[in-house]
N, C-alpha and C positions, 0 to 999 in steps of 0.2 A: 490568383488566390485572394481572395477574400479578406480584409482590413479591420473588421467591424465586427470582430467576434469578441461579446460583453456577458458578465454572468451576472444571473439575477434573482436573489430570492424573495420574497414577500414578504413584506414588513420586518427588513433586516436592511443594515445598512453594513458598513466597514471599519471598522476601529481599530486602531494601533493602540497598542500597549508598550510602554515606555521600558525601559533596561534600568537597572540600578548600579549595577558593576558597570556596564556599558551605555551611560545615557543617549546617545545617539541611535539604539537601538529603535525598531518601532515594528513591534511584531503581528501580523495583519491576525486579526480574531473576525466573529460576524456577532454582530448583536443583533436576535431577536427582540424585537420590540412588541410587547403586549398590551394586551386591550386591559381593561378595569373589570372589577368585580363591583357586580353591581347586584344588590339583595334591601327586602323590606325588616329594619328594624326597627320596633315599636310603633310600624303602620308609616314609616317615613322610608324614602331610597335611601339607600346609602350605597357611596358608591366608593369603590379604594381600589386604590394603583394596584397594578401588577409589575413589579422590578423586570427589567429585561431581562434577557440571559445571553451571557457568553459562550460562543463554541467553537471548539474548534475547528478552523477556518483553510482549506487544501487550496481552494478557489485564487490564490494569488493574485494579481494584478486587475485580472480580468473582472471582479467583482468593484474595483473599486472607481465610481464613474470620473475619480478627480485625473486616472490615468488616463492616457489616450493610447492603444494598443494599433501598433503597427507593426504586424507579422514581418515584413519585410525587412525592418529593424530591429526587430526581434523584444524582447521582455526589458526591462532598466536591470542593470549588473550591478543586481543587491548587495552582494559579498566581494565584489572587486575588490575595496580598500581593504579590509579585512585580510584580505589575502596576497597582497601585493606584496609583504616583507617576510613572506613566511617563509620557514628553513626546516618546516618538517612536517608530517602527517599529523592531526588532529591525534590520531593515539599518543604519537611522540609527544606530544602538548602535555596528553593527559598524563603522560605515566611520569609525568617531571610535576604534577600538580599546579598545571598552567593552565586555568580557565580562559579560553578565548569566546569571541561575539557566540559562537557555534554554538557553543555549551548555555551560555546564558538565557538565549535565544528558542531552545527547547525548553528550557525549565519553565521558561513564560509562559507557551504552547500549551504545555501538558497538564497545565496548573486552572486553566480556564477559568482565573478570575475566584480560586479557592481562597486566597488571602482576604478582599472585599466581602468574602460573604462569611470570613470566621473559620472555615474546614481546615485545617491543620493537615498540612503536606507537605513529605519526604523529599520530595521534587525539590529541589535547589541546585542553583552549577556545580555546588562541589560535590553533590549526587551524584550526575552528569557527568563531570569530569572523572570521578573514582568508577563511574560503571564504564567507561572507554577505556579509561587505564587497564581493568582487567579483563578487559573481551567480552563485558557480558552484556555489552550495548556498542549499538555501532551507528553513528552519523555520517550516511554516504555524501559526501561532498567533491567533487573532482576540481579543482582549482580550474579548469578551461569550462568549468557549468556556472559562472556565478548568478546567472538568471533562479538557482534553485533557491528555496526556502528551507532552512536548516530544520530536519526532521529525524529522528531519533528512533533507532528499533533496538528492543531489547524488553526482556522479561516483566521489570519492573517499571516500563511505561503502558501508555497505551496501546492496547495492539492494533497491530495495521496493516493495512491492503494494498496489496497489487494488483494490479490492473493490468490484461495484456494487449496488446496492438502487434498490428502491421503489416503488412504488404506483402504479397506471393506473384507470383508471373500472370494469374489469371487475376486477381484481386486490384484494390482499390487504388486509389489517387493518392498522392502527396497529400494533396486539400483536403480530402478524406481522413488520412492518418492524422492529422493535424489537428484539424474538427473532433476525433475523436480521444486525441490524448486530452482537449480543453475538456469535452464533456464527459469523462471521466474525473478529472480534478472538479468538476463543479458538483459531483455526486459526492465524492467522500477519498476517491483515491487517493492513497497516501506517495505510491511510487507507480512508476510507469518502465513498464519492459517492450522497448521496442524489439518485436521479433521478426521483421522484416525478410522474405527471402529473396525477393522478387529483383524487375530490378530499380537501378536509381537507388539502392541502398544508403549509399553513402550521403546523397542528396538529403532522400529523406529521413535519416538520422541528424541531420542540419537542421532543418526546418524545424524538427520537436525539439530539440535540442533549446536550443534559444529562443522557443516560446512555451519553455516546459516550466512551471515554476514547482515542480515536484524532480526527487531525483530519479535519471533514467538509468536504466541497467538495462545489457544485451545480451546475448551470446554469442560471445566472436565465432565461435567453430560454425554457425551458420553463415558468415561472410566469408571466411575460410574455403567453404566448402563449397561454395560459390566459383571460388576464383579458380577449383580446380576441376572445375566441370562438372561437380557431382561424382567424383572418383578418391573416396577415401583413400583408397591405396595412393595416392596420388599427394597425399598431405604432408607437408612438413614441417620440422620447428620453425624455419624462417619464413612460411606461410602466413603460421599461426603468430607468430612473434609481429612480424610487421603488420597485421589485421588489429594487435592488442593496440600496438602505438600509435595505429591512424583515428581508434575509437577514443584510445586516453585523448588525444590531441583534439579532437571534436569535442568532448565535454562529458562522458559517458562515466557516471556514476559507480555502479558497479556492477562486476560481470559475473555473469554466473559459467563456466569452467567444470568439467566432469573432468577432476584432476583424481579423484575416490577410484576411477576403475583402474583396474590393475590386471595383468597380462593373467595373474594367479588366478582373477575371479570370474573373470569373463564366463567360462565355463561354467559358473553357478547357476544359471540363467537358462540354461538348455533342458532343464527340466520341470520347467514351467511351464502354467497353464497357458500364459499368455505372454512369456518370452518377454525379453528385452522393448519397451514401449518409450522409450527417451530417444528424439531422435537426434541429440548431441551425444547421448552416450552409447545411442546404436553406431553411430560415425566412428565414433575411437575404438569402440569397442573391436571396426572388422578391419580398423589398420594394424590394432594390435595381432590379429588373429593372420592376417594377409603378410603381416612382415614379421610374426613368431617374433615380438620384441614386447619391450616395457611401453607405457602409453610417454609420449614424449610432452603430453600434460601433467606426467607425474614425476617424469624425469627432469621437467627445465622447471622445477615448481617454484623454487629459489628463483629462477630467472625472470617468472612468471612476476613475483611478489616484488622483485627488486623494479619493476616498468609501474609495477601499481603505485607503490613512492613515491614515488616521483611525482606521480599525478594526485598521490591524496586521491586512487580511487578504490573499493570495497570487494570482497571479492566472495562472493556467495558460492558455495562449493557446492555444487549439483549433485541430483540424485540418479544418476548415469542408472542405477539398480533399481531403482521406486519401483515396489510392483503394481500392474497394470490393470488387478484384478483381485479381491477380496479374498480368491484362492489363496494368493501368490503372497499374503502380508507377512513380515516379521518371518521371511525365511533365509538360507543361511547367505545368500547373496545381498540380499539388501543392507544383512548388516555385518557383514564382511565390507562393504564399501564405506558405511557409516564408520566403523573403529578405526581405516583409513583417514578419513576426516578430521577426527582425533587429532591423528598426526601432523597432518595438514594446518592444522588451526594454529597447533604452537610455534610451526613455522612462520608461518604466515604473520603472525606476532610478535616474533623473534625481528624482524623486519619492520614492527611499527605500521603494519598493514592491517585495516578491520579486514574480519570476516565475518561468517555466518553460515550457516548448516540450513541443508536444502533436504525436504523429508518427503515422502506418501501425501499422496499418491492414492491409492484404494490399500486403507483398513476397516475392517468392521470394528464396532464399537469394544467390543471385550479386548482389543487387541493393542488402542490406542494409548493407554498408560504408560504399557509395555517401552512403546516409542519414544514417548517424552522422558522417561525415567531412563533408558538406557542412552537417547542423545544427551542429556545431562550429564550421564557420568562419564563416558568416552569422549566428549566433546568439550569437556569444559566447563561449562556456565556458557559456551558461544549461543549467540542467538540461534535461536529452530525458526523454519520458515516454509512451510507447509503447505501443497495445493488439496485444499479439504483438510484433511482425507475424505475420501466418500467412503459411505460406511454399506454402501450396497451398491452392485453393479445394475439394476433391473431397473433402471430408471431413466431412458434416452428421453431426452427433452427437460427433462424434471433433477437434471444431474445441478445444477444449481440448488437446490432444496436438498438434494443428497449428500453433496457434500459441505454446506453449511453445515449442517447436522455435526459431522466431524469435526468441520473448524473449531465450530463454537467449545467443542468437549478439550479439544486439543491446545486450545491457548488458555482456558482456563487453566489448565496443566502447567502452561508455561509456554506455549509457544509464540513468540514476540510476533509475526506475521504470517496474515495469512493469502494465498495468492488466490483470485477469484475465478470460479467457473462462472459459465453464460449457460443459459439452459440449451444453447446447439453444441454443447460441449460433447464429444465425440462423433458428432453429424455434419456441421458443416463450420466454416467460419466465422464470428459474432459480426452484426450490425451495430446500428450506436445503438437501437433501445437494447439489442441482449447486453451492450456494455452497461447502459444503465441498471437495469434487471441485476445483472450479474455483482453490479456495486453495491449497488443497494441493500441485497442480500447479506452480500460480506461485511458491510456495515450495520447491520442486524448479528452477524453473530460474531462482530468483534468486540462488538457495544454490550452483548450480555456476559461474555467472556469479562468487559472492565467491570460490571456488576459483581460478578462473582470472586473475584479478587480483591476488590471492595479499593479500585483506583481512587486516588482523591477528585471527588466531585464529580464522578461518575452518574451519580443517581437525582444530581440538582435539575438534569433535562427531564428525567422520568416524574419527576414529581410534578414539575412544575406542566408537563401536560396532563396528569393526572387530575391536580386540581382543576384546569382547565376544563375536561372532560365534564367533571363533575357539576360545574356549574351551568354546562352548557356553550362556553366560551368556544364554538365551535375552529373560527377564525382561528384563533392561538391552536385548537389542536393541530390542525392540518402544520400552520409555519413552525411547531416545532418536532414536527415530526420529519423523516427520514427523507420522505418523499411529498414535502409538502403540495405539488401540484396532484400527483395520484392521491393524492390522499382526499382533495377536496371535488376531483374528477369523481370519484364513486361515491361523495355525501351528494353533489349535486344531479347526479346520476338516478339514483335514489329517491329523493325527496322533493324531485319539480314536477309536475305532471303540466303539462301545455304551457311553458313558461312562468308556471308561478310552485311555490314549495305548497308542499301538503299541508292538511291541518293537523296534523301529528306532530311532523318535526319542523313545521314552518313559524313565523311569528305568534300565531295562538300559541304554540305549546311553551315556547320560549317565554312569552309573554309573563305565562303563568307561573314561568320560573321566576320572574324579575330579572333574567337574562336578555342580552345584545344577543339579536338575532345576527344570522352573517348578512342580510340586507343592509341592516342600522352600520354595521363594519364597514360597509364599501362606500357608503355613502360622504 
């Protein structure tokens, strides 16, 4: 395995940002660094700085060249001390009005440098802290992950992406999943779901584990379901129970759990266009049906929550019912499982355990309100956490564009995360560009989603490539752009004909602006 994996952006370097509550804090951000403005006043240059810009920064360690990254030893165990005298879950912290590093450490995050530039922001710990106290924000942290960087999902922050990975019996390498959990954090990914089937599970849930600096989340019923051959009937509490505590005990963040299906609803589901399509919750679904009993995810749920404690880990409640197909949305299955949830939640609470609410799936657009407005009220305020939705089925290949469309609708709405498609989404299994592809997108519609709720200092990267644009300041468009290497792959694609740039948008045109060409840049 490979040693020498470094992340790198262009004219950006690595900056820590300091703690107030917590001085020893030092919270990794990326600063963009920009070129001058350069323009003729009164027939003379004049040329004037461009302020860099702060952003927030997923890229952990791996961006910062003062690290030295040694897979084999895994990431530096940020939150160790932090965590070494603790006697209760981060909720319990909050709901007692205990600001800890965790809390302070998002407010930083999320704030990107709003206080230096003047923007007046809600964001503060005791934000933080009052939105964990009452379920409506949730900081996945497992006390055995302290390689993660403390990240915050909920309504009132930024929203944010998951990203999915991992291994099947015919599919990839440890080295593989590994390379592609970094090069997802180097795009935008906020959290990482190792969905592993294959084998070596355990293996390589290690390996991301302690070189992951975002937090991971699983599904135990796939490691489960493993160990019994692929024979649900075959599944038991003590299956599932000792699968939970070997993944707590590894570092695993939070799990996502189809504890919402219920022996009553199963049969909801049979008159769909497209049937049952979760294949955690087709699993429980045909023990429940095979042993004519309750799902024993819904009956040890209390047991379930009482292991999560312990490890300070999250528990994201799946959409076992999500329908499969634009038909199938907002019908009486899907939200017969969601009002479950509900219940679920205040348990789950009751315990000093985060959670979170797992949505659709395929809605179409008229449909998607519906969703956010009804997971609010049966839910709580818990976070929503959403794949898309896609808002049309007829798009194989292009289902990344189809269901941004949704995301983007549906966290404006309210929903705190969103989980991303790759354009072979329902074809075959993603490669690193579709992860990239597929990040990049979700960070396009999570980023106009912080626009439209009008997040603090959401709109200081849009301007400030704007004015770029406008001057010609090509350089700065590309670096503060989303994908700043595709971005400058198709200007130079474009504008060189036999090694040199056209007279269009080459140095004559720029010239004429009294603009820096991207030649005079690299120079």
């Amino acid at each position: 395995m490979r040693n020498d994996i470094k992340i790198e952006y262009p004219s950006s370097e690595k900056i820590y940002m300091r703690g107030e509550r917590f001085p020893k804090l030092k919270v990794g951000m990326r600063q963009i660094n920009l070129t001058p403005t350069v323009e003729m006043v009164d027939g003379k240059k004049v040329i004037r700085n461009n302020d860099p810009i702060i952003v927030y920064d997923t890229s952990g360690p791996y961006s910062d060249p003062n690290i030295e990254i040694d897979l084999q030893k895994g990431l530096p165990k940020l939150r160790k001390a932090w965590i070494a005298n603790r006697k209760g879950t981060l909720m319990y912290y909050a709901k007692q009005g205990i600001i800890t590093e965790e809390m302070e450490y998002v407010a930083i995050r999320e704030n990107m440098n709003c206080k230096a530039l003047g923007i007046e922001s809600h964001i503060t710990p005791e934000f933080v802290c009052k939105e964990v106290a009452a379920g409506r924000a949730v900081i996945p942290s497992n006390i055995n992950h302290p390689e993660s960087e403390p990240m915050i999902i909920g309504t009132n922050f930024l929203v944010k992406i998951n990203t999915n990975i991992g291994n099947s019996h015919e599919n990839s390498s440890i080295d593989e999943e590994v390379e592609k959990a970094v090069w997802s954090c180097k795009w935008g990914g906020d959290t990482l779901m190792d969905l592993s089937t294959g084998d070596n599970i355990h293996e390589t849930r290690e390996w991301i584990l302690r070189n992951c600096p975002v937090p991971v989340g699983t599904v135990p019923m796939y490691q489960a379901f493993e160990k019994v051959n692929g024979k649900a009937e075959d599944l038991t509490w003590e299956i599932f129970r000792d699968t939970l505590i070997e993944q707590c005990e590894q570092g695993v963040d939070y799990f996502t759990i189809h504890c919402g299906i219920r022996l009553k609803n199963v049969h909801l589901a049979k008159n769909r266009l497209t049937g049952m399509v979760s294949r955690g919750g087709s699993i429980i679904s045909k023990w429940c049906q095979v042993h004519n009993e309750e799902s024993f995810l819904y009956s040890h749920f209390d047991d379930i929550c009482d292991i999560c404690a312990k490890y300070d880990v999250a528990i994201s409640l799946g959409d076992g019912l999500r329908p499969g197909s634009t038909y199938d949305a907002n019908d009486a299955a899907q939200f017969a499982e969601l009002d479950t949830m509900g219940e679920l939640v205040e348990r789950a609470w009751a315990k000093n355990v985060q959670a979170f609410i797992e949505g659709p799936g395929h809605v179409p657009m008229h449909k998607i309100r519906e969703n956010m407005d009804r997971q609010i009220e049966k839910c709580h305020g818990a976070p929503f956490y959403t794949l898309g939705p896609l808002v049309t089925d007829i798009a194989p290949a292009y289902d990344h564009i189809t269901s941004a469309i949704g995301a983007s609708m549906i966290s404006w709405y309210g929903t705190a995360m969103i989980c991303y498609v790759t354009p072979k989404e329902h074809l075959s299994l993603p490669n690193k560009e579709d992860v990239r592809v597929g990040v990049i997108t979700y960070k396009i519609a999570a980023h106009a989603a912080d626009l439209a709720k009008g997040h603090p200092g959401a709109s200081v990267r849009d301007n400030a490539l704007s004015k770029a644009r406008y001057e010609f300041r090509w350089k700065d468009q590309f670096n503060l752009s989303l994908d700043p290497e595709k971005a400058r792959e198709y200007w130079e694609a474009s504008n060189k004909v036999g090694g040199k740039y056209c007279t269009m948008c080459g140095p004559n045109f720029c010239a004429m602006r009294i603009s820096q060409t991207l030649e005079d840049c690299d120079k």
